[in-house]
VEXPA-781354 format. One record per residue (C-alpha): residue in three letters; z negated, x negated, y negated. Coordinates in pm, whole numbers, plus 32768, in hexadecimal, padded with zeros to 4 digits. Layout:
{'Ala' {Z X Y}}
...
//
This chain:
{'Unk' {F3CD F62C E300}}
{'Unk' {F315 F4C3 E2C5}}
{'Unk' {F312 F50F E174}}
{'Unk' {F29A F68A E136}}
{'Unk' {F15E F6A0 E09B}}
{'Unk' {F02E F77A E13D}}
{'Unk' {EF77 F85C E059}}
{'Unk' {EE04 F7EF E0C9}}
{'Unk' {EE8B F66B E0A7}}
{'Unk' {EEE1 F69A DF5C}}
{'Unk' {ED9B F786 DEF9}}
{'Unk' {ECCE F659 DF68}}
{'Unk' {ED68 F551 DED2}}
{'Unk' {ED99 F5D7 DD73}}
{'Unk' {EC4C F6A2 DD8A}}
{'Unk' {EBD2 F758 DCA5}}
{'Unk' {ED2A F78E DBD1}}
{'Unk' {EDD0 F831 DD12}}
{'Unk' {EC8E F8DA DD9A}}
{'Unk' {ED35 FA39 DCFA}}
{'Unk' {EE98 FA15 DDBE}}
{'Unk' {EEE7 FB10 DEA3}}
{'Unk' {EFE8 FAFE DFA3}}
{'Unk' {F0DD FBCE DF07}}
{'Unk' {F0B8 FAF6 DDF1}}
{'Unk' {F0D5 F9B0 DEB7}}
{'Unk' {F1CF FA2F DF74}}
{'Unk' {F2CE FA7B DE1C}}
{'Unk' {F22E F900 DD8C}}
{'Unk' {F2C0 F878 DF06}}
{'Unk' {F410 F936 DEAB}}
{'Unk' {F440 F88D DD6A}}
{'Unk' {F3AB F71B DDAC}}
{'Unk' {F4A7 F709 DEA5}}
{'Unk' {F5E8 F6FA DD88}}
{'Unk' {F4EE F5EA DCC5}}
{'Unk' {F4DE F537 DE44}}
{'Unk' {F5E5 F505 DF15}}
{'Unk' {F57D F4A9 E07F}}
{'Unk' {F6C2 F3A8 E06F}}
{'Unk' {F69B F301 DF67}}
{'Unk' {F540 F2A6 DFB9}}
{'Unk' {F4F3 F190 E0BD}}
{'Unk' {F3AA F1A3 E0D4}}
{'Unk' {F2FE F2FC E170}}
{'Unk' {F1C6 F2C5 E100}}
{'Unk' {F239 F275 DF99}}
{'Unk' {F344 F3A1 DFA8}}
{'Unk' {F225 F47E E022}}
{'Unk' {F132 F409 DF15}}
{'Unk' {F261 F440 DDE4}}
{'Unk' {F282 F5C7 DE72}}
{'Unk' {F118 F5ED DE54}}
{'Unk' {F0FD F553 DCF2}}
{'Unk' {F216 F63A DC68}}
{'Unk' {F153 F73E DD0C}}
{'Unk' {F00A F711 DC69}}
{'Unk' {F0D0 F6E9 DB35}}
{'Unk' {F16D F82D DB27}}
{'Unk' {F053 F8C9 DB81}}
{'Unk' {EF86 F84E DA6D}}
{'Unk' {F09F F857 D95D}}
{'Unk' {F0DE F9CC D9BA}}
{'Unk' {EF88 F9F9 D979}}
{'Unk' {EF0B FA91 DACD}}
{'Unk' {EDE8 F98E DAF9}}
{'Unk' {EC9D F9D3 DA6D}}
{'Unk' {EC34 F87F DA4C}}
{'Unk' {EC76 F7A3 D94B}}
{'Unk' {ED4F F7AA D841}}
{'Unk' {EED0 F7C9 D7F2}}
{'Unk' {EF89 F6FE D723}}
{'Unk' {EFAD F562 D6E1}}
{'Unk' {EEC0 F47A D7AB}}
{'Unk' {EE94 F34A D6E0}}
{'Unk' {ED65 F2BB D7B3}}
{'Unk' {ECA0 F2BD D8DA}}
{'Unk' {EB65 F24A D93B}}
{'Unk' {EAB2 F249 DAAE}}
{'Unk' {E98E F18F DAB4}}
{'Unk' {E9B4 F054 DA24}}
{'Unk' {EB37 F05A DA42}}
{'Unk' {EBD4 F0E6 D8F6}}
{'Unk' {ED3E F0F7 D90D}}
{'Unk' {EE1C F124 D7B6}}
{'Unk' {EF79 F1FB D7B9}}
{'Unk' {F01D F190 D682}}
{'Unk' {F045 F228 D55F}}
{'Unk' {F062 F3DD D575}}
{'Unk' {F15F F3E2 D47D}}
{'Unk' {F27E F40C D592}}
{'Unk' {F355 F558 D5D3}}
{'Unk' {F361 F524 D772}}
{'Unk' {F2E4 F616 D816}}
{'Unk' {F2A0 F51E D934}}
{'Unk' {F173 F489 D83D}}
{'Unk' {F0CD F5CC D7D3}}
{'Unk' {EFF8 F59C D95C}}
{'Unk' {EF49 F457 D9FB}}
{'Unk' {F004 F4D3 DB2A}}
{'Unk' {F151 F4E8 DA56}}
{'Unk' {F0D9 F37F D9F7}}
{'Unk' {F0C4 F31C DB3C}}
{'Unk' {F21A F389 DBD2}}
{'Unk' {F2BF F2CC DABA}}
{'Unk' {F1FC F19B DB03}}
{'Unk' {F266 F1DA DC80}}
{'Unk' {F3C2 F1FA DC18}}
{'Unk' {F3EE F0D9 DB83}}
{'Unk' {F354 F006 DC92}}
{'Unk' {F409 F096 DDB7}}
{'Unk' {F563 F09E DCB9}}
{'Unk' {F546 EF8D DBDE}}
{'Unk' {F65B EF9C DACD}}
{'Unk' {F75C EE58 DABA}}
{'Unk' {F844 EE0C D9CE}}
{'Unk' {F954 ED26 D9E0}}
{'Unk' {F9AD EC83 D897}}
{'Unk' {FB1F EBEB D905}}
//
């Protein structure tokens, strides 16, 4: 399918968090990110394929299976000269305890924005 992740892919992109993730390992993530991502609701390959491999990397690090970097809330993050602020930690989602968590939010809301109708 268009929108499966592969394991190298992902190991490149979100290296060195993912550098530890076997394929067994990938292979359960894959599993799972698929109920998060549903190939039909998504319109967009590319951006279905990139939301899979965010929830991946997500439950890989919140399980605690990577040996880089750290668990918990990511309030900041700086490349470079780009710094880039997450809000406040104070927040019970588990969504915000990763950047990539973070991230598929932030993806979420721009390929589903939210309307409300005040009639």
């Amino acid at each position: 399918m268009a929108c499966d992740p592969v394991l190298v892919d992902i190991q490149a992109k979100f290296k060195p968090d993912l550098d530890d993730l076997t394929a067994a390992q990938f292979d359960a993530l894959a599993e799972v990110a698929a109920f998060f991502v549903s190939e039909s609701a998504w319109t967009d390959d590319a951006k279905c394929k990139y939301a899979r491999e965010l929830i991946i990397a997500h439950l890989f690090k919140i399980t605690g299976q990577s040996s880089a970097g750290t668990t918990g809330p990511i309030t900041s993050m700086k490349t470079g000269q780009l710094s880039v602020g997450f809000g406040s930690a104070g927040t019970d989602s588990d969504f915000n305890s990763t950047v990539y968590g973070k991230l598929y939010l932030s993806l979420v809301l721009i390929c589903f924005p939210i309307t409300i109708d005040f009639c």
